[in-house]
Biopython code that builds the backbone (N, CA, C, O; Angstrom):
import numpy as np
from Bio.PDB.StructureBuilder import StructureBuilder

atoms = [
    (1, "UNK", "N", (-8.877, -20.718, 2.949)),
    (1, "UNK", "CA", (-8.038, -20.257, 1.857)),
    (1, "UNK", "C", (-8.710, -19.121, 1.081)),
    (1, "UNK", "O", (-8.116, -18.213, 0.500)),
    (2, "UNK", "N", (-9.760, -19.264, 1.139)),
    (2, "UNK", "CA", (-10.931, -17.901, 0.236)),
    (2, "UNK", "C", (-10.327, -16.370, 1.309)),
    (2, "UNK", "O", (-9.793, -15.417, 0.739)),
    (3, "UNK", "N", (-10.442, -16.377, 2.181)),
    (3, "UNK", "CA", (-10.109, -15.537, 3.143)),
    (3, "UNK", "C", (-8.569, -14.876, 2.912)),
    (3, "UNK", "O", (-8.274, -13.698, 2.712)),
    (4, "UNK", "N", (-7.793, -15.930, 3.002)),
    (4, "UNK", "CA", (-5.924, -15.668, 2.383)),
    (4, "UNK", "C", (-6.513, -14.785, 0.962)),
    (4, "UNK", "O", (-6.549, -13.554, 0.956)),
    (5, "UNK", "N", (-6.885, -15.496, -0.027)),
    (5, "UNK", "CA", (-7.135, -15.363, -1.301)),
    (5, "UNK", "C", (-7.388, -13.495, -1.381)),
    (5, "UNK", "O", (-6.857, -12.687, -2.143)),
    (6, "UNK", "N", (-8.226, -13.308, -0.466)),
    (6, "UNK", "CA", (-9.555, -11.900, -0.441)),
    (6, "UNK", "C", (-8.569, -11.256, 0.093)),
    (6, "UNK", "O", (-8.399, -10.162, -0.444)),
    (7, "UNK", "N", (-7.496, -11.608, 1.347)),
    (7, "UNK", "CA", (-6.830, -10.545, 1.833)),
    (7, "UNK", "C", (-5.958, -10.290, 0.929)),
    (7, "UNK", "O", (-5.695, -9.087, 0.938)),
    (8, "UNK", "N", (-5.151, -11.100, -0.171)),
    (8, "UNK", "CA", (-4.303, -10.806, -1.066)),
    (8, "UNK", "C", (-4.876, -9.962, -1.727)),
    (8, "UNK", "O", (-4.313, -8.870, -1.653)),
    (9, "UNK", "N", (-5.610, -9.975, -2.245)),
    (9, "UNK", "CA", (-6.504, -9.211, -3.740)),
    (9, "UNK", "C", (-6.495, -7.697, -2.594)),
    (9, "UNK", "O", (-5.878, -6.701, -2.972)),
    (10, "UNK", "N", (-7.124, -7.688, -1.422)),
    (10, "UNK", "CA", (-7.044, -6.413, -0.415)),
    (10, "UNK", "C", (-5.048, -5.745, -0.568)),
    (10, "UNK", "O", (-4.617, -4.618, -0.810)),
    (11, "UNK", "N", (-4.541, -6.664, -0.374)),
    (11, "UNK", "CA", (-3.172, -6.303, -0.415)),
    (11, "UNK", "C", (-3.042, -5.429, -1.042)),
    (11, "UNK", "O", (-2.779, -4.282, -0.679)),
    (12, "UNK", "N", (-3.276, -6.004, -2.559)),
    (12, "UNK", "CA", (-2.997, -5.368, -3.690)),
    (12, "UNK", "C", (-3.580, -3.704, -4.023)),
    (12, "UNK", "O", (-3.027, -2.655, -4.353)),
    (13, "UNK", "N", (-4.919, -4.104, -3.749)),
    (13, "UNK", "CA", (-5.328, -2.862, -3.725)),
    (13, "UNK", "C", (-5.198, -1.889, -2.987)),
    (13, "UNK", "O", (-5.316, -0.748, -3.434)),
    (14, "UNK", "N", (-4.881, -2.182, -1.481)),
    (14, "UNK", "CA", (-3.903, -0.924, -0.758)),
    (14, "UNK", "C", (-2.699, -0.559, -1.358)),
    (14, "UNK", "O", (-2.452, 0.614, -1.082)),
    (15, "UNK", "N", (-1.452, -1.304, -2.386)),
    (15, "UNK", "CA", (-0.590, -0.968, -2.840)),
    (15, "UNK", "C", (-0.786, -0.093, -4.364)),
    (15, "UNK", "O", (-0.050, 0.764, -4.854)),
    (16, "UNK", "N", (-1.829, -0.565, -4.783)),
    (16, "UNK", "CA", (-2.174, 0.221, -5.508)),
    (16, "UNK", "C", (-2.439, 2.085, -5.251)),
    (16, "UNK", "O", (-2.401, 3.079, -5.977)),
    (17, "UNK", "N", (-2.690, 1.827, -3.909)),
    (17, "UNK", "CA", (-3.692, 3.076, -3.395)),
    (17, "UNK", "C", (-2.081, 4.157, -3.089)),
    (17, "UNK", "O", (-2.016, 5.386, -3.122)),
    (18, "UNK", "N", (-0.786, 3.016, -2.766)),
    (18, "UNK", "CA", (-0.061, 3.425, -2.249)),
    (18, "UNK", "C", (0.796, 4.208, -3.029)),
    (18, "UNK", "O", (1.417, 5.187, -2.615)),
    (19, "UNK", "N", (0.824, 3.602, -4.566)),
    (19, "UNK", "CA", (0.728, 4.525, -5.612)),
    (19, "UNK", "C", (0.206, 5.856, -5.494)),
    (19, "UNK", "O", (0.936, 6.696, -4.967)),
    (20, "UNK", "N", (-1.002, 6.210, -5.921)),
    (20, "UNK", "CA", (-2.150, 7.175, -5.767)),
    (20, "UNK", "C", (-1.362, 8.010, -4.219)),
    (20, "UNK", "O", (-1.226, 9.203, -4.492)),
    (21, "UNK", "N", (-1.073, 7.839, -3.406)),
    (21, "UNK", "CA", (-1.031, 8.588, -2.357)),
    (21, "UNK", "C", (0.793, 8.924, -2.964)),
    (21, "UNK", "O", (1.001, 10.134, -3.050)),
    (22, "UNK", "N", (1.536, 8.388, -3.202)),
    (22, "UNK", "CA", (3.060, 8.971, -3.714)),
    (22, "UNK", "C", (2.779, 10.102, -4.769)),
    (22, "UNK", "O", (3.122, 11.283, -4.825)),
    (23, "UNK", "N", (1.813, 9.063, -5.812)),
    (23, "UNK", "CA", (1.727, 10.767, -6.807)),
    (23, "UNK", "C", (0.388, 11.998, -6.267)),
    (23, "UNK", "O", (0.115, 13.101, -6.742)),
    (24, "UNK", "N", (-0.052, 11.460, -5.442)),
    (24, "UNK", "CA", (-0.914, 12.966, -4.893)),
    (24, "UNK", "C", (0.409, 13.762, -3.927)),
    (24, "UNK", "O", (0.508, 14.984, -3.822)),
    (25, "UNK", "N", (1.020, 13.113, -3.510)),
    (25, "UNK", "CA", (1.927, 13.978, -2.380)),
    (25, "UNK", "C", (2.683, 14.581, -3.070)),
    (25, "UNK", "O", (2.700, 15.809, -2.984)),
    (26, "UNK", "N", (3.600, 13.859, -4.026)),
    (26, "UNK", "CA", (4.295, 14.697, -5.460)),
    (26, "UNK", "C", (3.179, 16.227, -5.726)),
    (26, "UNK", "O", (3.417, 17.381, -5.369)),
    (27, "UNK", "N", (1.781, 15.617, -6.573)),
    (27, "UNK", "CA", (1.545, 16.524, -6.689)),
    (27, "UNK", "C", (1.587, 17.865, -6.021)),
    (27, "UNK", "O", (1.737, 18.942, -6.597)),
    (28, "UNK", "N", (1.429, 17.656, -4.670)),
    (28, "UNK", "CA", (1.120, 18.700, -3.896)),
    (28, "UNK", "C", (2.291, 19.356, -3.319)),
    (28, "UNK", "O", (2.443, 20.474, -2.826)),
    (29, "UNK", "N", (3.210, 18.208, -3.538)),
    (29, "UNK", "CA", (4.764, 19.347, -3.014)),
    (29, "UNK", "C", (4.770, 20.565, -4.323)),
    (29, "UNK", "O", (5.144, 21.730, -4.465)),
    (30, "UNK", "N", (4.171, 19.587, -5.073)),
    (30, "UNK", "CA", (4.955, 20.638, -6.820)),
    (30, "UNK", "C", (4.022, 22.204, -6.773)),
    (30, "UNK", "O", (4.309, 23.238, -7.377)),
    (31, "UNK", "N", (2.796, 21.949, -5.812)),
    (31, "UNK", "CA", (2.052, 23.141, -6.246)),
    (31, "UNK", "C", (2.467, 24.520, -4.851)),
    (31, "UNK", "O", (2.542, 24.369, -3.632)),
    (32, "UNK", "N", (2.605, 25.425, -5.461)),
    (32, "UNK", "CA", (2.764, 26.605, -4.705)),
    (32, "UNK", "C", (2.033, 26.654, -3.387)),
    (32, "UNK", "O", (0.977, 26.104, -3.073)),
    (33, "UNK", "N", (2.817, 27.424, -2.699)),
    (33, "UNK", "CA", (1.869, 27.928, -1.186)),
    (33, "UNK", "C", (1.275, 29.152, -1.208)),
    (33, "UNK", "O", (1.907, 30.192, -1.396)),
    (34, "UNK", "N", (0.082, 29.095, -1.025)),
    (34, "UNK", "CA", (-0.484, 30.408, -0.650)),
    (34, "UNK", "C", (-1.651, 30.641, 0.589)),
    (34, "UNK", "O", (-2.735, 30.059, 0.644)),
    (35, "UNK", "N", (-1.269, 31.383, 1.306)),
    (35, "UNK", "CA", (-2.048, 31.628, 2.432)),
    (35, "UNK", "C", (-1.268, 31.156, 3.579)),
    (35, "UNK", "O", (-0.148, 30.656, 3.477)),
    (36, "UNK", "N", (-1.996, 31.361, 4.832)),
    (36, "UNK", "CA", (-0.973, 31.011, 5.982)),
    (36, "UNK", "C", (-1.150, 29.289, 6.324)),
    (36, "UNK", "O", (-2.092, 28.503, 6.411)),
    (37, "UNK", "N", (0.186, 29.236, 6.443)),
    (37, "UNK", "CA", (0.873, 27.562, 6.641)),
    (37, "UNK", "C", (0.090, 26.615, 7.855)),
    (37, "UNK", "O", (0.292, 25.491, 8.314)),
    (38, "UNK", "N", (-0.510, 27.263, 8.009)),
    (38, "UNK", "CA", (-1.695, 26.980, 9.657)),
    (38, "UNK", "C", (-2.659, 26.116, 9.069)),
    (38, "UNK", "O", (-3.256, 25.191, 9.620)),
    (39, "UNK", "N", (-2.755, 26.534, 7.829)),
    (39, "UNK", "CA", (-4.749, 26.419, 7.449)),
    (39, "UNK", "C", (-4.781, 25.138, 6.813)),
    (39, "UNK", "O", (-3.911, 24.822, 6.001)),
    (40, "UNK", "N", (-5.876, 24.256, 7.174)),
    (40, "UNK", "CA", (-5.890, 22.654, 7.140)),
    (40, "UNK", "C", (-7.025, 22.951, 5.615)),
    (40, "UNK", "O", (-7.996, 23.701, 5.517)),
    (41, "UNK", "N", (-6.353, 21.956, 4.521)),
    (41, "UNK", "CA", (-7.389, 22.063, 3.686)),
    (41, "UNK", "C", (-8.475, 20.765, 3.087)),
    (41, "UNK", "O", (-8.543, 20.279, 1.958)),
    (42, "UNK", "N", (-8.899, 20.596, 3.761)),
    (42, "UNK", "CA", (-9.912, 19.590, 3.815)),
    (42, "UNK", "C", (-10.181, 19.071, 1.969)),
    (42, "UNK", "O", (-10.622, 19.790, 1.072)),
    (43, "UNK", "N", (-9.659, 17.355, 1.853)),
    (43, "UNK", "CA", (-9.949, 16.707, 1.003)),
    (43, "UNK", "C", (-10.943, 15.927, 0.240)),
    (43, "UNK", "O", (-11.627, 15.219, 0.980)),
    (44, "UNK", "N", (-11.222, 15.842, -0.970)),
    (44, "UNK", "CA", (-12.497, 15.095, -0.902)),
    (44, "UNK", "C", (-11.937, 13.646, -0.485)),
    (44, "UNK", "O", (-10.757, 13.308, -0.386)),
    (45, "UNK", "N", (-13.230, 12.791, -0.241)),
    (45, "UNK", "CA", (-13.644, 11.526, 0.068)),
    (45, "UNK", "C", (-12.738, 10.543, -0.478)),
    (45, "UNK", "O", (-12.424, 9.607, 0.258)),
    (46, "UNK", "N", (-12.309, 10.596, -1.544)),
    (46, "UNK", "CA", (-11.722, 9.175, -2.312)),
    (46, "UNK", "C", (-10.367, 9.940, -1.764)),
    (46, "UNK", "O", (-9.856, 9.574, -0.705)),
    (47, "UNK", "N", (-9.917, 10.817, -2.393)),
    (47, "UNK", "CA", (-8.404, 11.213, -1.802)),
    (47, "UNK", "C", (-8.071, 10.854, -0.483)),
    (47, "UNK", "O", (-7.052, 10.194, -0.285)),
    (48, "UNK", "N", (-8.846, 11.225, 0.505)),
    (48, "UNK", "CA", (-8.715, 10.887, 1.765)),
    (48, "UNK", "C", (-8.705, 9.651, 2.031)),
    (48, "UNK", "O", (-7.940, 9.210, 2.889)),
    (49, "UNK", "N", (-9.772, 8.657, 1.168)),
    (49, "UNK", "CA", (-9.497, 7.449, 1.570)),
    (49, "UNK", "C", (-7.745, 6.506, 0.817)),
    (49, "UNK", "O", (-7.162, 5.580, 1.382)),
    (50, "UNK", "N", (-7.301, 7.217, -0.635)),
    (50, "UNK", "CA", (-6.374, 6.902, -0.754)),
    (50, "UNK", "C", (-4.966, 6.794, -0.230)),
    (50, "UNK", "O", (-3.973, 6.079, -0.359)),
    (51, "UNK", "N", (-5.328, 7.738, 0.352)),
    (51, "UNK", "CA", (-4.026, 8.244, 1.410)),
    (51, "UNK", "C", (-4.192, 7.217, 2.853)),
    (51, "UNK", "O", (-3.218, 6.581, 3.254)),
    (52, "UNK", "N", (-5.441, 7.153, 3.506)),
    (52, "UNK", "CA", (-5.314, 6.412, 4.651)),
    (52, "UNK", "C", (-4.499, 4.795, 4.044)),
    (52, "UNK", "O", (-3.578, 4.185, 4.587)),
    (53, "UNK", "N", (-5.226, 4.459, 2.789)),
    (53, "UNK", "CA", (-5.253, 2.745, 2.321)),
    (53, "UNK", "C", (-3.955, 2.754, 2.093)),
    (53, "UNK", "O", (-3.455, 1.715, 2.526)),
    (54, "UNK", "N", (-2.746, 3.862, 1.333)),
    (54, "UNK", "CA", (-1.803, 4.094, 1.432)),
    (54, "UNK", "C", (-0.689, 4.532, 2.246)),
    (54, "UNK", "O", (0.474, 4.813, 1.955)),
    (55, "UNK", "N", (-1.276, 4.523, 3.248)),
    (55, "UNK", "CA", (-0.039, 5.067, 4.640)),
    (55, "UNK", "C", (-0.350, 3.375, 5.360)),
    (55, "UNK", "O", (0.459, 2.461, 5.522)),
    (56, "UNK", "N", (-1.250, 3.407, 5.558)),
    (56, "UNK", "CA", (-1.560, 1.971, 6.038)),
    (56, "UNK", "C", (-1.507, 0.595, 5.328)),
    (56, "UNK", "O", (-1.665, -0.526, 5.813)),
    (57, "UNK", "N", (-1.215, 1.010, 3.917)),
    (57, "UNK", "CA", (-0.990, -0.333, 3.564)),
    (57, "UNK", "C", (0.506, -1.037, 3.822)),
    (57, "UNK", "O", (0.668, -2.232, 3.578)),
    (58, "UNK", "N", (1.588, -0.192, 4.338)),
    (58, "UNK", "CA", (3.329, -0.946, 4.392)),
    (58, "UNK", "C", (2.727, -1.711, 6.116)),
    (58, "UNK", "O", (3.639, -2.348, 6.643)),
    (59, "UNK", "N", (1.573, -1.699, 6.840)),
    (59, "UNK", "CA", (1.249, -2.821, 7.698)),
    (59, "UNK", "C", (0.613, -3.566, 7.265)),
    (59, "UNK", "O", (0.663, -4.587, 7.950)),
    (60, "UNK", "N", (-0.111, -3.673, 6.324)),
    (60, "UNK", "CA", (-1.072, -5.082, 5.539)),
    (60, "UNK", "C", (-0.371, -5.421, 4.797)),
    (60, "UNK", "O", (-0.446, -6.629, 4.576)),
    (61, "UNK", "N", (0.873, -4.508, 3.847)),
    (61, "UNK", "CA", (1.429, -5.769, 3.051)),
    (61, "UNK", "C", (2.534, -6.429, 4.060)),
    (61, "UNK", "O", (2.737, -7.638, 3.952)),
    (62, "UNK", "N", (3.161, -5.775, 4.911)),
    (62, "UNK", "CA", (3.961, -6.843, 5.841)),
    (62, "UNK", "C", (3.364, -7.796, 6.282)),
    (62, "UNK", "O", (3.716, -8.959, 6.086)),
    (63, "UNK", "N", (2.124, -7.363, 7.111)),
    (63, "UNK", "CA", (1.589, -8.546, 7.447)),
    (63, "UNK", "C", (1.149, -9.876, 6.486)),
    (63, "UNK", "O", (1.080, -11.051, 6.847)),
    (64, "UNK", "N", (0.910, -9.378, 5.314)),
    (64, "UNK", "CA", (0.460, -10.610, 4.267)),
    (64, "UNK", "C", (1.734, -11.085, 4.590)),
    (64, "UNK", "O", (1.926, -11.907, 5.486)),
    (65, "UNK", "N", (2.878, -10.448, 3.680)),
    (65, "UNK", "CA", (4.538, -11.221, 3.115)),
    (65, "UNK", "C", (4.572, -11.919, 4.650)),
    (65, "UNK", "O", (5.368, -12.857, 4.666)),
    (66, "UNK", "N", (3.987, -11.720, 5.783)),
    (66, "UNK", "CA", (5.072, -12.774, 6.820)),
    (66, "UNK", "C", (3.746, -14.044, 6.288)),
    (66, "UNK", "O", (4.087, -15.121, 5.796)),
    (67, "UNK", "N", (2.498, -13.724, 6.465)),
    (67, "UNK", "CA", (1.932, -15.029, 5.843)),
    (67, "UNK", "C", (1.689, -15.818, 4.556)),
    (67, "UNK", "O", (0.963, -16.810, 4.499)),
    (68, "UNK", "N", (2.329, -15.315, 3.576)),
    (68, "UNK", "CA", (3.111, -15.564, 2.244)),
    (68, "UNK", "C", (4.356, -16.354, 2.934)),
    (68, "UNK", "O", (4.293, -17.581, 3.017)),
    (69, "UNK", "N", (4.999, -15.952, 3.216)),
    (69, "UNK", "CA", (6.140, -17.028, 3.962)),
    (69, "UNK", "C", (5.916, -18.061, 4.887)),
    (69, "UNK", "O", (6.593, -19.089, 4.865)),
    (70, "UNK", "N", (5.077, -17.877, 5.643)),
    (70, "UNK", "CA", (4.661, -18.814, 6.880)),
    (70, "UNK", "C", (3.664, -20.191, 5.810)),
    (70, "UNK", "O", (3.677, -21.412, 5.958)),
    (71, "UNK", "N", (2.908, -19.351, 4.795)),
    (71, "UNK", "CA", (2.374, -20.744, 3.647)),
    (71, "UNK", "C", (3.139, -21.503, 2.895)),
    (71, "UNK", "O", (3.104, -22.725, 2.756)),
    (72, "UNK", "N", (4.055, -20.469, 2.261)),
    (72, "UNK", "CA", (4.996, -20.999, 1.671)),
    (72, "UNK", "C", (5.577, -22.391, 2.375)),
    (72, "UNK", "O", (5.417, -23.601, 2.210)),
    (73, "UNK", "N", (6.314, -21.555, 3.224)),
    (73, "UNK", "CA", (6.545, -23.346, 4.440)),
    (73, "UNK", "C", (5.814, -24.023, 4.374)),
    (73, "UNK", "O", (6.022, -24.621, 3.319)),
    (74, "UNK", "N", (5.045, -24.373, 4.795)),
    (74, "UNK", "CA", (3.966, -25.563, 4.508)),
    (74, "UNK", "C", (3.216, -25.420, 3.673)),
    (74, "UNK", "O", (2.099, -25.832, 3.987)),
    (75, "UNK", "N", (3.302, -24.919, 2.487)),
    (75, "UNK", "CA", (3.309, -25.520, 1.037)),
    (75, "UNK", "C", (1.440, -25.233, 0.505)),
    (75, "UNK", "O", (0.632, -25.766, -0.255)),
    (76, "UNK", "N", (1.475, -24.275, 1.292)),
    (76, "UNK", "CA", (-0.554, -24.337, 0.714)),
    (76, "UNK", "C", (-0.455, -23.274, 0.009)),
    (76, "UNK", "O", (-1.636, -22.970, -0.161)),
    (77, "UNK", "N", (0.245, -22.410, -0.580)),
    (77, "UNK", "CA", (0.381, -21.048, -1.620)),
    (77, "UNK", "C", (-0.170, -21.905, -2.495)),
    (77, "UNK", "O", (-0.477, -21.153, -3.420)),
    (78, "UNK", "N", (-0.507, -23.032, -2.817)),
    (78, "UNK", "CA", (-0.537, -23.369, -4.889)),
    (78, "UNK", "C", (-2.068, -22.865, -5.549)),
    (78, "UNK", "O", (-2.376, -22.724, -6.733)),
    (79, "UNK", "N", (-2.745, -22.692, -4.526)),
    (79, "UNK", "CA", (-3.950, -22.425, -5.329)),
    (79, "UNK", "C", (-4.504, -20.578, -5.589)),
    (79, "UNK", "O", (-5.531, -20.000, -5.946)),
    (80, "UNK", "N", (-3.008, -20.175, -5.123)),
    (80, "UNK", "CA", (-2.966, -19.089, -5.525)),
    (80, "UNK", "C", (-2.276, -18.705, -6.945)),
    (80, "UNK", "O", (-1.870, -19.638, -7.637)),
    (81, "UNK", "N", (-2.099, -17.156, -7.485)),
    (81, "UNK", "CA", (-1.528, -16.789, -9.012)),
    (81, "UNK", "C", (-0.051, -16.694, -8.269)),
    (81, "UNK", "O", (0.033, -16.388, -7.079)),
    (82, "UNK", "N", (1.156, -16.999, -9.123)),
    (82, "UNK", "CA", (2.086, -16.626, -8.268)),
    (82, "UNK", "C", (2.233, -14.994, -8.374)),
    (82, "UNK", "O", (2.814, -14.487, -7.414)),
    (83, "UNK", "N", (1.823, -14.170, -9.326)),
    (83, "UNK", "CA", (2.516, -13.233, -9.415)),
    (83, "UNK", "C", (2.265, -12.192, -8.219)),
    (83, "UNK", "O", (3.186, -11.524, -7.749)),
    (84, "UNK", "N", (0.565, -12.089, -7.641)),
    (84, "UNK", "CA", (0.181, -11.671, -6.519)),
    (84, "UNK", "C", (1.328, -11.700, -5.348)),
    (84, "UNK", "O", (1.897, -10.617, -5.203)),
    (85, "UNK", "N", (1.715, -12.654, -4.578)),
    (85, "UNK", "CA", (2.826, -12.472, -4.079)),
    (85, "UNK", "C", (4.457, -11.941, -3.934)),
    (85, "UNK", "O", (5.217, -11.520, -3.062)),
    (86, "UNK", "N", (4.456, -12.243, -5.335)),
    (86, "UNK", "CA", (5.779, -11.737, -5.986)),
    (86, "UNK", "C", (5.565, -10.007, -6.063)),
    (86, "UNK", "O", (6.350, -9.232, -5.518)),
    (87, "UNK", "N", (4.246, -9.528, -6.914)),
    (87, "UNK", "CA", (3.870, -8.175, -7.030)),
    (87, "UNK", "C", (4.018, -8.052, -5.420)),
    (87, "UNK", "O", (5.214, -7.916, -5.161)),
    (88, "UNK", "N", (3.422, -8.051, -4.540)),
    (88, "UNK", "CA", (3.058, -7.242, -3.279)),
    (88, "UNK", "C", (4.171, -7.320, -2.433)),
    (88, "UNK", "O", (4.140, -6.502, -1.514)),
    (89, "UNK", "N", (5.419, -8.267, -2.477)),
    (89, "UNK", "CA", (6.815, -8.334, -1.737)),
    (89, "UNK", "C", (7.642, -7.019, -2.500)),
    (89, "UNK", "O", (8.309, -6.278, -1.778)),
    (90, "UNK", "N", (7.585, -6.806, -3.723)),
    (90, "UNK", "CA", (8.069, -5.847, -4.856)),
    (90, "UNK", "C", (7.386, -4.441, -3.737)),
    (90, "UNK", "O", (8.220, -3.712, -3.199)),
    (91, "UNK", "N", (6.122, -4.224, -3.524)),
    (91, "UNK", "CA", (5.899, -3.382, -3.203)),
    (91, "UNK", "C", (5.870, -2.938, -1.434)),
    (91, "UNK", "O", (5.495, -1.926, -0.842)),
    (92, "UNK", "N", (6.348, -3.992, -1.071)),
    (92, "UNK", "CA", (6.655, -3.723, 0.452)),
    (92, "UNK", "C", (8.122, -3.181, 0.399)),
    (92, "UNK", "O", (8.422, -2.282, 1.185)),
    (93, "UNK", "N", (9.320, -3.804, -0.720)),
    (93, "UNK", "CA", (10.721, -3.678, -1.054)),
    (93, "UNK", "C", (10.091, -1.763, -0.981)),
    (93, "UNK", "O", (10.294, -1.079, 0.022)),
    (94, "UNK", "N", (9.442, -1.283, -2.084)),
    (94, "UNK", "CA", (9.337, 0.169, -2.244)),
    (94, "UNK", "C", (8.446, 1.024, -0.900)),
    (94, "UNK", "O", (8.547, 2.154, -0.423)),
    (95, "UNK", "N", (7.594, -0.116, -0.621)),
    (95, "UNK", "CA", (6.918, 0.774, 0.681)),
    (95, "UNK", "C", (8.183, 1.449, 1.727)),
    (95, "UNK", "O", (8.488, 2.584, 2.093)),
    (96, "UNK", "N", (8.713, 0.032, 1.966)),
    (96, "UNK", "CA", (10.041, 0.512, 3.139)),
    (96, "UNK", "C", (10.803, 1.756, 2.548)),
    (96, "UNK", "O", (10.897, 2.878, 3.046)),
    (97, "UNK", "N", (11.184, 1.412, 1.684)),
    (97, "UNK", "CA", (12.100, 2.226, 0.975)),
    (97, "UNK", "C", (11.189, 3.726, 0.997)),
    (97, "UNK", "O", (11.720, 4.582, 1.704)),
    (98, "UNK", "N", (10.478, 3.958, 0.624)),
    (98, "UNK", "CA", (9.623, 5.437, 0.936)),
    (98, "UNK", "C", (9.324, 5.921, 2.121)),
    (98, "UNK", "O", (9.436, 7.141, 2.233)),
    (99, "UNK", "N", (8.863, 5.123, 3.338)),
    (99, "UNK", "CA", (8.619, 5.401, 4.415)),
    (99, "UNK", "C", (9.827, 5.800, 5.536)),
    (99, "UNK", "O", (9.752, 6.497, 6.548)),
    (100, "UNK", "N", (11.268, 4.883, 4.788)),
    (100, "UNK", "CA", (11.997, 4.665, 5.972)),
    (100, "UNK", "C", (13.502, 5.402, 5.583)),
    (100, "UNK", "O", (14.320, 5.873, 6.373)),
    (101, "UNK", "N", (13.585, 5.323, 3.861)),
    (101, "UNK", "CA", (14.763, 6.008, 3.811)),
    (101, "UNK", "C", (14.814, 7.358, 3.341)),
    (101, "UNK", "O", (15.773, 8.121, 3.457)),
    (102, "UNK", "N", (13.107, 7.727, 2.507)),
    (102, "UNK", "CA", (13.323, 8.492, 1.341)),
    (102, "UNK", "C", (12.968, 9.853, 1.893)),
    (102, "UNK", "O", (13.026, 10.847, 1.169)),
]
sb = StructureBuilder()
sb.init_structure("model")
sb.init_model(0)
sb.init_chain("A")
sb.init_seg("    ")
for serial, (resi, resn, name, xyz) in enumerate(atoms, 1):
    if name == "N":
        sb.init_residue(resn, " ", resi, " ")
    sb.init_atom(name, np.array(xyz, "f"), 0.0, 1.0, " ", f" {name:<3s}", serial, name[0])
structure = sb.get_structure()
């Protein structure tokens, strides 16, 4: 259950990240182009890692929510917070929704 527990708290913080990667991409639509459309512009370290934890997190939080449901059924969620679950289903509802319709 420490393990469930650690991957939740992980959940979270990829959805968090998933944040951070919506408003960096905002940002960067909003800023002008200059130079030729070819040229790769290399990010620092944390950005880069926000963006991976954020493109990749709508597969870790699915994967939690099917085992959030699969506990639920047999009833071992209690020694968790409820809101953790509730928060990270909220943010799979918006992951899809960004990835798939928007």
């Amino acid at each position: 259950m420490r393990l469930f527990n650690f991957l939740s708290k992980f959940t979270f913080i990829c959805n968090i990240a998933f944040l951070l990667f919506v408003f960096f991409r905002w940002m960067e639509m909003k800023k002008p182009v200059n130079g030729a459309a070819d040229r790769v512009i290399a990010v620092p370290f944390f950005k880069d890692l926000v963006i991976t934890l954020g493109v990749c997190g709508i597969v870790i939080n699915l994967l939690m929510n099917i085992f959030y449901f699969l506990f639920l059924i047999r009833g071992k969620i209690k020694n968790m917070p409820l809101w953790l679950p509730v928060v990270n289903f909220i943010f799979l509802i918006l992951q899809v929704f960004y990835f798939f319709f928007y």
